[in-house]
ZADO-1210 file (C-alpha; in nm, 4 decimals, padded with zeros to 6 digits):
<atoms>
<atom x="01.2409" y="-00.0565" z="02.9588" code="UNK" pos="1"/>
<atom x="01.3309" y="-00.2225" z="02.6251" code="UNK" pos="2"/>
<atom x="00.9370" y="-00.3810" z="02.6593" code="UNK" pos="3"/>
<atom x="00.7638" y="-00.0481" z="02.6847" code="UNK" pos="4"/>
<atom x="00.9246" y="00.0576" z="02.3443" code="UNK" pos="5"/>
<atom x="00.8072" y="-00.2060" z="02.1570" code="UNK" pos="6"/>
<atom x="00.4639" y="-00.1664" z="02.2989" code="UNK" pos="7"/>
<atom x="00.4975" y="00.2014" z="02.2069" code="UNK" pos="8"/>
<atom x="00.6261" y="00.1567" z="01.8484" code="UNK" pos="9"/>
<atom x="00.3571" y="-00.1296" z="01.7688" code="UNK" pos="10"/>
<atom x="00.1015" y="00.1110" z="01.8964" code="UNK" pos="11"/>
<atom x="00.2072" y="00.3579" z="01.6513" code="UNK" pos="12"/>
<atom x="00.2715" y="00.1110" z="01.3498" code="UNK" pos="13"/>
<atom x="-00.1172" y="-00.0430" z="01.4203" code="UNK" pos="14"/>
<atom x="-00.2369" y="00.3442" z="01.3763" code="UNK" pos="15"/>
<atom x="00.0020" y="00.3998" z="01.0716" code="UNK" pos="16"/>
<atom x="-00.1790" y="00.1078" z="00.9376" code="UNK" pos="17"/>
<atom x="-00.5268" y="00.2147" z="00.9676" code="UNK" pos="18"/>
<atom x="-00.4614" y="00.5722" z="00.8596" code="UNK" pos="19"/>
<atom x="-00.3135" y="00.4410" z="00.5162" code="UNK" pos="20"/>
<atom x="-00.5718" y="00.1950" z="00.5251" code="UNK" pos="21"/>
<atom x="-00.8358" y="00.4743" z="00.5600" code="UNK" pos="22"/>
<atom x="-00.6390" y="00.7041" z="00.3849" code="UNK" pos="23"/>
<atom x="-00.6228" y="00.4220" z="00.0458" code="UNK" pos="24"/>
<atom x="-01.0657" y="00.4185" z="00.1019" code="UNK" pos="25"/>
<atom x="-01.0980" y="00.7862" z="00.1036" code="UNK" pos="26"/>
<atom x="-00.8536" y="00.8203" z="-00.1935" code="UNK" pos="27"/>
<atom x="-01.0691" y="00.5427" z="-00.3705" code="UNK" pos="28"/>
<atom x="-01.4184" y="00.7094" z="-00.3082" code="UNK" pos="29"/>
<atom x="-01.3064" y="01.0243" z="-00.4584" code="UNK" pos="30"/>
<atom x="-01.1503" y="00.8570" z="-00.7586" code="UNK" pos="31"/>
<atom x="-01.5003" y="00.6908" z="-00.7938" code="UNK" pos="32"/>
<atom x="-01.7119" y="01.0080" z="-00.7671" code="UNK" pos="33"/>
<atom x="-01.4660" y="01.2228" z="-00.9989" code="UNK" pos="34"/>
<atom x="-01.4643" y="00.9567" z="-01.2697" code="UNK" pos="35"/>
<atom x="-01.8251" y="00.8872" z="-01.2502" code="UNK" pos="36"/>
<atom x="-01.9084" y="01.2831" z="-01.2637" code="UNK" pos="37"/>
<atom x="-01.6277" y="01.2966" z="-01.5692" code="UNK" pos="38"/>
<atom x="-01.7703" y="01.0370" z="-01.7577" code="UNK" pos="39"/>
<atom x="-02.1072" y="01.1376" z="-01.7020" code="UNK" pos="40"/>
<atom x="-02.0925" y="01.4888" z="-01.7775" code="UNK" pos="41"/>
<atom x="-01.7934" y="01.4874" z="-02.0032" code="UNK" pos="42"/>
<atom x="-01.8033" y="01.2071" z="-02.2054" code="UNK" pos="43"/>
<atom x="-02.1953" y="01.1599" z="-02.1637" code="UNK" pos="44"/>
<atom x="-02.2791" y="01.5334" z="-02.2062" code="UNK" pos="45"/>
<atom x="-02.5626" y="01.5229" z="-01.9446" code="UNK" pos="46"/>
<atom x="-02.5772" y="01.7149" z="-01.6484" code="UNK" pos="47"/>
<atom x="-02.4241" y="01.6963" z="-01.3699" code="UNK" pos="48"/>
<atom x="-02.7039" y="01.7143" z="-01.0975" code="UNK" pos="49"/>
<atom x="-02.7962" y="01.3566" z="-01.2308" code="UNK" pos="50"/>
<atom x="-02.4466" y="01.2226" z="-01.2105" code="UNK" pos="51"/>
<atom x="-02.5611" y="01.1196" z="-00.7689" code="UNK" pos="52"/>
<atom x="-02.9379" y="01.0168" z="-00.8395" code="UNK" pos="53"/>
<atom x="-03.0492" y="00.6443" z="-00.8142" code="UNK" pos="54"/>
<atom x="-03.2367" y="00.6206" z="-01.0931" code="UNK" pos="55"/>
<atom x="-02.9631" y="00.7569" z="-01.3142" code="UNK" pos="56"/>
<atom x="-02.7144" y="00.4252" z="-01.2331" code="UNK" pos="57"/>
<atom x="-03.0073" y="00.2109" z="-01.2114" code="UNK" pos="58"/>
<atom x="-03.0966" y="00.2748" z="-01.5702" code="UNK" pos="59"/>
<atom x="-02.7376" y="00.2469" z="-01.6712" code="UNK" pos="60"/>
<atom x="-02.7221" y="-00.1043" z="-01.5169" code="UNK" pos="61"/>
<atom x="-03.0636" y="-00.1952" z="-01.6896" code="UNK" pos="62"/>
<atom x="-02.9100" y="-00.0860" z="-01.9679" code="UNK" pos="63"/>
<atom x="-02.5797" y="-00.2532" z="-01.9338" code="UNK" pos="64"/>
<atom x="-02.7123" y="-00.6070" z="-01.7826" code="UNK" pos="65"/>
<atom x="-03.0670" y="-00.6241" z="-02.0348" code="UNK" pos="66"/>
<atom x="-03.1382" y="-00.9591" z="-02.1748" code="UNK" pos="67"/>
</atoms>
């Protein structure tokens, strides 16, 4: 009996894991989009429907990483 409660409760500690794992990522995405519309908008005064276009962030890195 003893076995089939560890097996239970290690079950439920891997998915505890992974949730706060996923949980952490999600957490960390939105972070990353909030600050990047912030301080593109906000601090960049630009608008906001460039804040999630390509060629936006690939000008800032030109810009950032130019010889």
């Amino acid at each position: 009996m003893a076995k089939k409660n560890n097996e239970v409760t290690r079950r439920s500690s891997v998915w505890k894991v992974l949730l706060r794992l996923v949980l952490v990522l999600l957490i960390l995405v939105i972070a990353l989009v909030g600050g990047m519309i912030v301080g593109y908008t906000v601090v960049g005064k630009q608008d906001m429907s460039d804040v999630l276009q390509w060629s936006t962030w690939k000008h800032v890195f030109d810009l950032v990483f130019a010889p």
